[in-house]
N, C-alpha and C positions, 0 to 999 in steps of 0.2 A: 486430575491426572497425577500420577506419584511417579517417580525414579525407580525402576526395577533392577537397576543396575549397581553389583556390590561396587563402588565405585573406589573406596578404600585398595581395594586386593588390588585392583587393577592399577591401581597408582603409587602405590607400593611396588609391584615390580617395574612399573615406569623410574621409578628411582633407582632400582638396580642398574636399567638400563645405561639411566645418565652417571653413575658413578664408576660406570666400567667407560665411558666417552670421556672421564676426565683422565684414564690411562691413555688411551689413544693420543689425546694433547702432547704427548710429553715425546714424539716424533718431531712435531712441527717444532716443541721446543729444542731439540738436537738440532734441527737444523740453526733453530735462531742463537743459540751458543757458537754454532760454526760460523756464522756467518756476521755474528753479535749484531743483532737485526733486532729488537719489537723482544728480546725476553722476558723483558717486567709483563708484558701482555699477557702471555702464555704462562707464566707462573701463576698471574691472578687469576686468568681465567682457568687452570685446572684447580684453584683451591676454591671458587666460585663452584662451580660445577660440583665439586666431589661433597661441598656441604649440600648443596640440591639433592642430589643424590642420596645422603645420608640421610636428612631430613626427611622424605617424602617414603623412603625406604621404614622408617618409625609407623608408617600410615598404617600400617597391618602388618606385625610380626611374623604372625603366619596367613600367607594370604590363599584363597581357594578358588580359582577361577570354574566358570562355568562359561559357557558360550556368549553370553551377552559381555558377561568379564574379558573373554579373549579377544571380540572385537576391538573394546575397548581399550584393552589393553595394547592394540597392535596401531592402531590409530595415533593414539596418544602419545603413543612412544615416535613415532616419526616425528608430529607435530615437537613434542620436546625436544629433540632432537635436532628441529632446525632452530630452534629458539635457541638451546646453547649455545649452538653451533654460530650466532652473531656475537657473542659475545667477545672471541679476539678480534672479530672483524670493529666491534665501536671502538675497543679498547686503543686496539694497533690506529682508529682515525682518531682517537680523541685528540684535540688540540690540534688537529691540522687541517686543509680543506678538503681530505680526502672524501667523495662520495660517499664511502662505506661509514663514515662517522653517522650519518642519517640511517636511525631504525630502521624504515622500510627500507631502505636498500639495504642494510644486512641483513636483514630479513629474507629478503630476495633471494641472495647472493645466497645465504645459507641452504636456503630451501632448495634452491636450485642445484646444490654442490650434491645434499645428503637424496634428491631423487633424481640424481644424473642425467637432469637437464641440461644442462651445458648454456642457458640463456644467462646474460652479464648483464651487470650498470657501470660494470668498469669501460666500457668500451676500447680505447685500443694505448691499455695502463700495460705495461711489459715490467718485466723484473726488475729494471731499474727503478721504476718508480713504486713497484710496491716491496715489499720485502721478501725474499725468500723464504721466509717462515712462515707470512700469511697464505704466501702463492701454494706452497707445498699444504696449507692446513686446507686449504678449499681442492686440494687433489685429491688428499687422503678423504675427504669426506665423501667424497663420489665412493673411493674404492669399496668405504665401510656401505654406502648403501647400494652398490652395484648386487651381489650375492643378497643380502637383505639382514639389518639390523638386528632383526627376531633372531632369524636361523643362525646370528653371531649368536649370540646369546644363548640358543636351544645346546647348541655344536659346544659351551662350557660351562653351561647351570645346571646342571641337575634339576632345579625346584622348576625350571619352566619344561624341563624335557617330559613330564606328566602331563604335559595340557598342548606337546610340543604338534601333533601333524595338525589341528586344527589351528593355530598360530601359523604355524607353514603357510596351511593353506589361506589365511587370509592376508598372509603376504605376500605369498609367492604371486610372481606374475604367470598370466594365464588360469584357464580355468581348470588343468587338470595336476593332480601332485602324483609324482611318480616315489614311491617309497622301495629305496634302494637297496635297505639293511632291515632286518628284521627290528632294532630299537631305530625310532626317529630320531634320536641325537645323533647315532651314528652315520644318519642318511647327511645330517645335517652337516658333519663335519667332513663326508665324502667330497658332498658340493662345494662346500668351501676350500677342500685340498688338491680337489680340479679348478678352481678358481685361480687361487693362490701360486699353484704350479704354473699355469698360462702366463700369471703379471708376471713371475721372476722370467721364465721364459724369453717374454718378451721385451724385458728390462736388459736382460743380457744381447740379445741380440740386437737392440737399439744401442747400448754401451759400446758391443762389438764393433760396430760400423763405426762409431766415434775413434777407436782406437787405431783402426785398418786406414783412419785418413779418409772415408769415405761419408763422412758424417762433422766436420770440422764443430761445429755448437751441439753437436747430440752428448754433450758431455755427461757422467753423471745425474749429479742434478736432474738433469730436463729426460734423461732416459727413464728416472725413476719414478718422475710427476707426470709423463706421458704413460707410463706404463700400469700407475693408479689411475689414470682417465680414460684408457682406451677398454681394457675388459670390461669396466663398469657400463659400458657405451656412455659415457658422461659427457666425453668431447671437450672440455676447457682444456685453453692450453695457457702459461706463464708467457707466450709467444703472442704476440700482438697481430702476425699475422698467421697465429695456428701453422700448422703442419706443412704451408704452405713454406715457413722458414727454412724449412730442412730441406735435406738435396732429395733427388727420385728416390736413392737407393732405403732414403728412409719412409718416402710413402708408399712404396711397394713391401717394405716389413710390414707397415701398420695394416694394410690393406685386408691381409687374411687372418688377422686376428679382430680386427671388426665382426667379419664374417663370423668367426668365430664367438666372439661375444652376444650374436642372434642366436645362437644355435641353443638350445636344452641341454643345458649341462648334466645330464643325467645318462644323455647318451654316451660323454665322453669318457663316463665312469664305467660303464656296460662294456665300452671298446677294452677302456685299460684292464677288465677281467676278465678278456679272452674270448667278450661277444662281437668281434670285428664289423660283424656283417649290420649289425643294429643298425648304423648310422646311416647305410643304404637304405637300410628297408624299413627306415622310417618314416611315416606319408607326410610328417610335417616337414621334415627335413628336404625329403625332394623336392615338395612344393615352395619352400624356404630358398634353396638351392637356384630352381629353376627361376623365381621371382627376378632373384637378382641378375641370374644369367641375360633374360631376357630385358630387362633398363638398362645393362651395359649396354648392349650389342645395340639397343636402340639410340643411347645417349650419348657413345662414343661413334657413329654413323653423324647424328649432329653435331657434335663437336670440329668434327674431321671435316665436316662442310660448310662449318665455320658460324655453329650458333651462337658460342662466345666470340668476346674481342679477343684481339690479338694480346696476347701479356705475358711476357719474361716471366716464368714458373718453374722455379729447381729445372732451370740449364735448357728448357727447350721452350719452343713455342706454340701456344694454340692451333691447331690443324695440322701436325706432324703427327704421324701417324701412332706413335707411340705414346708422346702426349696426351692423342684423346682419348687413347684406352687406359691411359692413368688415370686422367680424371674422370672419365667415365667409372671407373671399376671406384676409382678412392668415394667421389662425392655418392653414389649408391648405397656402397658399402656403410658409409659413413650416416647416410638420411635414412634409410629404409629399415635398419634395426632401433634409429633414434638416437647414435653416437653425436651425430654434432660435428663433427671436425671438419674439416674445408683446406683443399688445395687448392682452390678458385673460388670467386665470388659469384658464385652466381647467380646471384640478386643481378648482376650486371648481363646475364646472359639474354638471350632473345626469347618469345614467346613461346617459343616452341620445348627449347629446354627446361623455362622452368615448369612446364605443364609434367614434363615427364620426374621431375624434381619431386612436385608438389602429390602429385600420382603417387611414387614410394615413400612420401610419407603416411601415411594411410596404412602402409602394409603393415607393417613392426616386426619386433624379433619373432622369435617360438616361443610359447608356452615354456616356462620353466631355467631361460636365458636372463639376463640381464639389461635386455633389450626391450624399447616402450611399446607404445601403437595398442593397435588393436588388438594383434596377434596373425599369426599365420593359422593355428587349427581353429580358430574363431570365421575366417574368410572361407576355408575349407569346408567348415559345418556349413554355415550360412548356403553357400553354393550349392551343395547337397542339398540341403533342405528345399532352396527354391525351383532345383532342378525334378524332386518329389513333387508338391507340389502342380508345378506346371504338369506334370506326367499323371496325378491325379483326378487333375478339375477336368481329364481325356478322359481317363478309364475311373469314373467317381468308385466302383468296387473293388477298386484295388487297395491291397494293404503291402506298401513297400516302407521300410523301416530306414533310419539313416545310417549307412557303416563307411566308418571311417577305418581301413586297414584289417577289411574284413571282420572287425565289431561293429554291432548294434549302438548307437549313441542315444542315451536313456533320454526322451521326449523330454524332463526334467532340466536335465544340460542344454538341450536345444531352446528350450523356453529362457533358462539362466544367460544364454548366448545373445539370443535375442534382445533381453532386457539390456545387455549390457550396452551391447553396440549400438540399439536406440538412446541410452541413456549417454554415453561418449557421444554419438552426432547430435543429441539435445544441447548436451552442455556447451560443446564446441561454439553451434550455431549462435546460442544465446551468448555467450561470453563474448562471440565478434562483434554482434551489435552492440551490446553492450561496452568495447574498447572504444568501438568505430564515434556511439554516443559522448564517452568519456572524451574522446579526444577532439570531438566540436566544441564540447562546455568549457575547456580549458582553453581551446586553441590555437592547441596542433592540427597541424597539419597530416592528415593520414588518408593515405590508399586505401580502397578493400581490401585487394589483396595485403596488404600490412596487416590489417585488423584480422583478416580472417586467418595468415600465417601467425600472427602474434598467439592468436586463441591455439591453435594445433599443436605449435612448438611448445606450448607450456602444457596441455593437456595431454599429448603425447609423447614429455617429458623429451624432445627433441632439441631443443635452443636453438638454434639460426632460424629464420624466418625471409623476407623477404624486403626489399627495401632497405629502410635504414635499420630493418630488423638480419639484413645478409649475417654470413660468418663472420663479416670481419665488425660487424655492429655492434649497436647497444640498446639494451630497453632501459637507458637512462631518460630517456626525455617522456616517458610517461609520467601522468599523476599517479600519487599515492595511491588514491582509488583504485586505480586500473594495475598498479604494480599487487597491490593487497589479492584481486581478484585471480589475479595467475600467479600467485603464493597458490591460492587457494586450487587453482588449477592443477599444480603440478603437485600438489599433495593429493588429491583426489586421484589424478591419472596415473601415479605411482602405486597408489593403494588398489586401484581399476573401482572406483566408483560406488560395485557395489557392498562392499564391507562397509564406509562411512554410513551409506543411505541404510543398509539393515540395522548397524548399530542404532541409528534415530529413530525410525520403526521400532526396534524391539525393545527399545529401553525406555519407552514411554508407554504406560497401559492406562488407559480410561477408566 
């Protein structure tokens, strides 16, 4: 067997990648100047980085991707990317007992930050105890990989925008890329400038309420680091008890910008050119839409009838009627595109809630959002298909095709579908037993449902889980093994699987 893959070219732009992540740093270090928190951290760690970067950038002068290259290239750059990305986290523990001083737990942490999982090891660590500049560098790393690291980089390199809608597409979540501008840089920089516009958006309107008196701790700060976690659907919050800290009036802001962060940002660019109607009559969308409609009505019916306990929650209580339709609308919103954020615990809830919990995690955002899971036009194919099918093996000579929105969906993509969605319920499955194992050989104690929420939450880049894995938890008490394996997890489920597994197929020839 030989290497087929120029491996050089690809690692070489991997280096561009990380020497533009050492500009990024130099935010978290504003903050830590303001706040004179951990600067020696972030000064080392942007001058670490920017010689990695430099370095690795020498690998190939000029480099020349071709498809095995791209894979490689889009992979790799993630994977680097959360490795950096630990480096303020040992620096900011060295010499103290902080968790994050241990490898794998920045590790973790990082990976988790850069594929807007939203799973911790801090457990319930609040601003006081960490610094304002590490809290804000694990925000900003979600925001950078909410839109997607490549499509940063397509949106202001030139040298990758030639090789740029097949990088798209092996990053882009979901199986289909929607090309918005006639050059792919510029579809690149549309997506990102409907990104961008939602975070300030909703930065100012979280701000606002602080200002109005309606929002007393929404100050700055935490407007800005919620505002990089919420579009990304990342869900970490500097808040020990998340979103739940804040009064109603700010988790009904956040509410429909979750929503929003499911959605196909590509739609929103179509509206803002005058195509208003797109968003209607878009099939994933309604189906997106209606998903959620439907776990409200259902989740805030239990609630109202009391499937949580009773708990003091921004000013009212469990079973008032407005209440359950907060939490009903916030925790959906929040689980179903893969955000993570929590106004309730509801690991603590009753059997009934978290079935319908654990039920939308499973769905995910849309194709083309920010949002993890399966996918909504993946469930929609799926459906189709099996609904053909069944109507086949009736009339064996019938030839019905699958249309999604009155298109034909090329047997090619249904078969890609297929693959995928087998290969997310293989991985899941085996990853639980495999926690559920790790955690008798150690010691712990663990639930199924632990084990089996643990594997979901990191392969569908979701965070909270159930148990001691709730919102307001931590996946501190795993072994390394098991912490390594959903590193691996949420790097895989961020990329959707099949780009890693083609790249090891194609870059190995007998």
């Amino acid at each position: 067997m030989r290497w087929r893959v120029d491996w050089r070219a690809s690692f070489s732009l991997v280096g561009t990648v990380v020497k533009y992540l050492a500009l990024t740093m130099l935010v978290p270090l504003s903050v830590a100047v303001l706040y004179r928190e951990d600067v020696w951290a972030f000064v080392v760690s942007i001058a670490i980085t920017a010689v990695i970067g430099l370095a690795l950038e020498r690998l190939d002068p000029d480099p020349d991707l071709g498809p095995e290259e791209a894979l490689l290239l889009v992979s790799m750059a993630w994977f680097a990317a959360a490795l950096i990305g630990t480096i303020p986290y040992l620096l900011a523990g060295y010499g103290t007992d902080s968790t994050l001083a241990h490898p794998v737990n920045a590790l973790f942490e990082s990976t988790s930050g850069f594929t807007t999982t939203g799973a911790t090891v801090m457990g319930e660590i609040s601003v006081e105890q960490h610094s304002h500049a590490l809290l804000m560098w694990r925000q900003l790393t979600q925001w950078l990989g909410g839109m997607g690291i490549i499509v940063l980089m397509i949106a202001i390199l030139p040298e990758l925008a030639v090789n740029g809608a097949q990088l798209m597409q092996s990053e882009a979540p979901g199986p289909t890329l929607q090309k918005l501008t006639p050059k792919i840089a510029n579809t690149a920089r549309a997506l990102w400038m409907v990104y961008f516009g939602f975070t300030v958006l909703l930065i100012c309107l979280l701000y606002g309420l602080h200002l109005v008196g309606m929002a007393p701790n929404m100050n700055l700060y935490n407007a800005i680091a919620h505002g990089f976690s919420t579009l990304p659907t990342g869900g970490f919050s500097p808040q020990a008890d998340s979103i739940a800290a804040f009064s109603a009036a700010v988790q009904w802001i956040i509410i429909p910008f979750m929503v929003i962060a499911g959605v196909n940002f590509a739609l929103f660019w179509r509206v803002l050119r005058g195509e208003v109607r797109a968003l209607l009559e878009d099939v994933e969308f309604r189906a997106y839409a209606g998903a959620i409609a439907v776990f409200v009505a259902v989740l805030a019916v239990l609630l109202y009838q009391g499937a949580a306990p009773v708990l003091e929650i921004g000013g009212s209580t469990e079973g008032a009627s407005e209440n359950a339709l907060r939490q009903a609308a916030f925790q959906i919103g929040s689980l179903l595109n893969s955000t993570g954020f929590a106004t309730s615990d509801f690991a603590e809830w009753d059997t009934h809630g978290q079935m319908v919990v654990l039920f939308a995690m499973f769905v995910g955002g849309s194709a083309g959002s920010t949002g993890g899971g399966v996918k909504v036009i993946r469930w929609i194919v799926i459906l189709k298909t099996l609904r053909r099918e069944l109507f086949v093996s009736v009339h064996p000579s019938a030839v019905r095709p699958v249309r999604v929105a009155d298109r034909v969906v090329d047997e090619d993509v249904i078969r890609g579908i297929f693959a995928f969605t087998f290969l997310y319920l293989l991985l899941f499955a085996l990853a639980s037993v495999f926690i559920a194992l790790d955690a008798a050989r150690v010691g712990v104690e663990l639930s199924a449902l632990e084990a089996v929420s643990a594997s979901l939450a990191t392969i569908g880049n979701i965070g909270p889980g159930f148990g001691r894995l709730g919102p307001f938890g931590s996946y501190l008490f795993f072994s390394d093994a098991s912490k390594l394996l959903m590193i691996f997890l949420m790097w895989v489920g961020r990329l959707e699987i099949v780009p890693v597994l083609a790249l090891v197929v194609s870059s190995i020839e007998e």
